[in-house]
GUBAMI-691891 format. One line per 3 residues: number of its first residue (from 1); for each residue y, x, z of N, C-alpha, C. Coordinates in pm, 1 decimal, padded with zeros to 6 digits. Each point is the difference from the previous one (the first is absolute). Layout:
N
NUM> Y/X/Z/Y/X/Z/Y/X/Z  ... .
***
This chain:
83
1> 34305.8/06905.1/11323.8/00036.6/-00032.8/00136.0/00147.3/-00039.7/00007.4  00045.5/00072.6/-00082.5/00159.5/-00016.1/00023.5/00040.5/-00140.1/-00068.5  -00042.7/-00090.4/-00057.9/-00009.7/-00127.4/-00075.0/-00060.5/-00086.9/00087.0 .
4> -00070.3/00015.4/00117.8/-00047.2/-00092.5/00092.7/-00111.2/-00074.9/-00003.3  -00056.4/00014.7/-00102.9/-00140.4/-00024.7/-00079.9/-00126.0/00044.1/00199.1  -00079.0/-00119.0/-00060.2/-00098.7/00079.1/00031.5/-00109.5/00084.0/-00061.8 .
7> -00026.5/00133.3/00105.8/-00071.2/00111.3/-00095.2/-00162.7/-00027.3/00078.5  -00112.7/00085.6/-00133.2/-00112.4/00009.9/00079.9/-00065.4/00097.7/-00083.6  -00020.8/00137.8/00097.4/-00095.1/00102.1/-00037.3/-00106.7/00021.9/-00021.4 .
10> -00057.2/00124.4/-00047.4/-00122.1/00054.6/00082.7/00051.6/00127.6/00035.9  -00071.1/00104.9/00073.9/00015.0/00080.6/00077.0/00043.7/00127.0/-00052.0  00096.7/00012.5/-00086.6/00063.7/00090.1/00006.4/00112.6/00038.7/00036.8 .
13> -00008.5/00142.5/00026.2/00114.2/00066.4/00089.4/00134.2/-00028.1/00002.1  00077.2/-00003.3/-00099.7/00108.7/-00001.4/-00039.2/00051.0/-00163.7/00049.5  -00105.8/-00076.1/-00020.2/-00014.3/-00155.4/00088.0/-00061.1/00024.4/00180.8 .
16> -00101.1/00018.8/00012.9/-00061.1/-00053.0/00131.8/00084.2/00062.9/00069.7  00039.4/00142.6/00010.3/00058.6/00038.8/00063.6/00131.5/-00012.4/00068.9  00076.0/-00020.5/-00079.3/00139.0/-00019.7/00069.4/00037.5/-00171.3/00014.6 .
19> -00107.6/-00063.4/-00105.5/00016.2/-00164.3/00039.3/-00136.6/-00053.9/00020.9  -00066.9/00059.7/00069.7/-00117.9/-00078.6/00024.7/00068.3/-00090.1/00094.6  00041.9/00022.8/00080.4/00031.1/-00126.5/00123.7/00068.4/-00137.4/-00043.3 .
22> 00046.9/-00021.4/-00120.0/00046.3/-00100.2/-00064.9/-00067.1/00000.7/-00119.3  -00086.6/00034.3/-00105.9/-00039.0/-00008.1/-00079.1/-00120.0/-00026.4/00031.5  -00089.1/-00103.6/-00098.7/-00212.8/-00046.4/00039.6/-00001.5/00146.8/-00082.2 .
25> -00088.5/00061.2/00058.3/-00060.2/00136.8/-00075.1/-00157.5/-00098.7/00011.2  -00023.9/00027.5/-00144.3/-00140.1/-00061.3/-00045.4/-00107.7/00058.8/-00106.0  -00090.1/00066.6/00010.0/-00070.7/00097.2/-00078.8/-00121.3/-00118.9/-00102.4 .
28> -00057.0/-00086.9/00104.7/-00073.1/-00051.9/-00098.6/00039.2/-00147.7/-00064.3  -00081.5/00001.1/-00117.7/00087.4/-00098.7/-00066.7/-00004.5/-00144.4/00053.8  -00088.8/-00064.4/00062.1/00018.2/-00088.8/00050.7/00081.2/-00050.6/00060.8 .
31> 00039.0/00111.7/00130.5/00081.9/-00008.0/00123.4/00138.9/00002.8/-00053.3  00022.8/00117.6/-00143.9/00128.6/-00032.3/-00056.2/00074.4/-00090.2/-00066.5  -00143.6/-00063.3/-00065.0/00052.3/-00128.5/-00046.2/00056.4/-00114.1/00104.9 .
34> -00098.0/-00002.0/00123.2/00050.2/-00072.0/00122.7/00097.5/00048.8/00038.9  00085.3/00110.4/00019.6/00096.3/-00010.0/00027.1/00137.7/00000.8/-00088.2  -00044.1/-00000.3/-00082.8/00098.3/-00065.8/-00125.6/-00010.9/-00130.0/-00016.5 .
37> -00105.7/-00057.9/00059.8/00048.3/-00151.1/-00001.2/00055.0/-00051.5/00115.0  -00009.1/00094.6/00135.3/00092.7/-00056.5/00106.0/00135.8/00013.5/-00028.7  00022.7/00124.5/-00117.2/00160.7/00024.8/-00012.0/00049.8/-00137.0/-00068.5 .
40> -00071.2/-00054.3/-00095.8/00018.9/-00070.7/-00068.9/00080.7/-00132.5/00067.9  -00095.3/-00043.1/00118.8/00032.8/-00118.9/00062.5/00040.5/00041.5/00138.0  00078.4/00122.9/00020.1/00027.7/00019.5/00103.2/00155.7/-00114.1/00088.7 .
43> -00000.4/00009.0/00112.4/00061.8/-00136.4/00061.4/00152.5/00073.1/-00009.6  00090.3/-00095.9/00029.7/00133.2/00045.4/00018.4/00049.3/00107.5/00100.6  -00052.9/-00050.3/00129.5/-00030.1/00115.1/00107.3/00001.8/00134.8/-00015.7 .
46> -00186.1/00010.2/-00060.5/-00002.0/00118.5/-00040.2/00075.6/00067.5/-00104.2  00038.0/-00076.3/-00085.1/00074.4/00063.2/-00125.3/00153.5/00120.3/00065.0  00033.8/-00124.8/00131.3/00149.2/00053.9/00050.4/-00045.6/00130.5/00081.7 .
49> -00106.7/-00039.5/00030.5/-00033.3/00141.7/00122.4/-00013.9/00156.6/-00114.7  -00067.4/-00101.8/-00114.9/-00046.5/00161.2/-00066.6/00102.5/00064.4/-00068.3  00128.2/-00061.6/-00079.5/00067.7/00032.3/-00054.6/00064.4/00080.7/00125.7 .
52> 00023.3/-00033.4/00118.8/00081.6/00057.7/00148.0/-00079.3/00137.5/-00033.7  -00143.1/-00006.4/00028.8/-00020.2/00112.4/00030.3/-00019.3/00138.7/-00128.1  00005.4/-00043.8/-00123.9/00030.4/00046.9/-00162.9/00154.9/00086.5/00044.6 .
55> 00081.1/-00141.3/00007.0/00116.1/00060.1/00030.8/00040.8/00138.1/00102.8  -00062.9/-00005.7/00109.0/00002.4/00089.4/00085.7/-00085.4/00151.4/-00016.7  -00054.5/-00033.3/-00102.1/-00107.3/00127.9/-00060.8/00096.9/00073.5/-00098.6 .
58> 00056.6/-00075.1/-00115.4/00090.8/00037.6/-00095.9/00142.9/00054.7/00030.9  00045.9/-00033.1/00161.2/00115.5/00032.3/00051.8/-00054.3/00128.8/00059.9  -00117.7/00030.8/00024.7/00015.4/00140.7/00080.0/-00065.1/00080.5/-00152.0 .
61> -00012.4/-00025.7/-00075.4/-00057.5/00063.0/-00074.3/00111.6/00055.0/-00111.4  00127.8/-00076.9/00002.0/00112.0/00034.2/-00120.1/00021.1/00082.0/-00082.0  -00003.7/00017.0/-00107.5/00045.8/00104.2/-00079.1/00123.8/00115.8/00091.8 .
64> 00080.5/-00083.1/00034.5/00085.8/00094.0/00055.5/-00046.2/00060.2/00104.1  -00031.7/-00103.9/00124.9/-00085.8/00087.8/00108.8/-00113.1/00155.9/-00053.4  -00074.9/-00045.2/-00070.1/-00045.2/00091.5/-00061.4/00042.2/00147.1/-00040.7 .
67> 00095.2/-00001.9/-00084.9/00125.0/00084.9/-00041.5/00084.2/00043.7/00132.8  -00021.4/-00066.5/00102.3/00056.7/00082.9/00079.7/-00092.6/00065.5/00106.6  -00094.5/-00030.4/00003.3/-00145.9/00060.0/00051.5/-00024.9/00134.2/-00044.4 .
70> -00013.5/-00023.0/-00164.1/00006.6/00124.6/-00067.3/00088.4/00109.5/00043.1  00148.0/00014.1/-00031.6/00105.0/00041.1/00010.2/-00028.9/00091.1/00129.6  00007.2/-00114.2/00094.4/-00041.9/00060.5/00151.4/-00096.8/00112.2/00005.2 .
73> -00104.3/-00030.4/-00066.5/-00130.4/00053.9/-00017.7/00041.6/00143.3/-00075.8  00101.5/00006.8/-00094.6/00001.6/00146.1/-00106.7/00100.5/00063.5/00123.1  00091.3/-00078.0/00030.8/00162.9/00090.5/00106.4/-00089.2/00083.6/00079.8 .
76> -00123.2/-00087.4/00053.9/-00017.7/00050.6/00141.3/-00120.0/00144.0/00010.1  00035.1/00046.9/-00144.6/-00088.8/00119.1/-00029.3/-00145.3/-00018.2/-00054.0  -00018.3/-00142.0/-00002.4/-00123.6/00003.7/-00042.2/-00041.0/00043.1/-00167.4 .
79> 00080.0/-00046.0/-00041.4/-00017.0/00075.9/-00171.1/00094.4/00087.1/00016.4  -00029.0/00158.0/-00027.0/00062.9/00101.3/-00074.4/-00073.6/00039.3/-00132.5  00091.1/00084.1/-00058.5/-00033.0/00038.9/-00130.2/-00087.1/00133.7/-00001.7 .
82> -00110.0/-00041.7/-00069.8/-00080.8/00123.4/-00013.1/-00132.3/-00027.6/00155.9  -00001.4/-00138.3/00039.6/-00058.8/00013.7/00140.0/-00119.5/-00088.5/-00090.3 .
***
């Protein structure tokens, strides 16, 4: 994602979930092959819209944001030792 590529799944978690809304989630093989061939010849348009919205997935998702999610998450009592 972070290379701007277009991607195309099938339905797993670690995928549908947090990028189904920008990613084709596709289980059977037909439909995946069809949508690997729309990526293929996809228009300029769409290319700009999807990379927009890639981009906007990968910005809330940051390594750092993350790390500070966490952080937040141990200060605020949620991990103690021995819990």
């Amino acid at each position: 994602m972070a290379a701007g590529k277009p991607i195309v799944s099938t339905s797993i978690t670690d995928v549908s979930v947090p990028y189904g809304r920008i990613v084709p989630i596709e289980d059977e093989p037909q439909r995946f092959a069809a949508a690997c061939q729309e990526a293929i010849v996809e228009s300029t348009t769409h290319r700009v819209q999807r990379i927009a919205k890639m981009n906007a997935v990968l910005a809330s998702a940051s390594m750092e944001k993350i790390l500070i999610q966490s952080e937040q998450f141990s200060f605020n009592g949620h991990c103690r030792k021995g819990a």
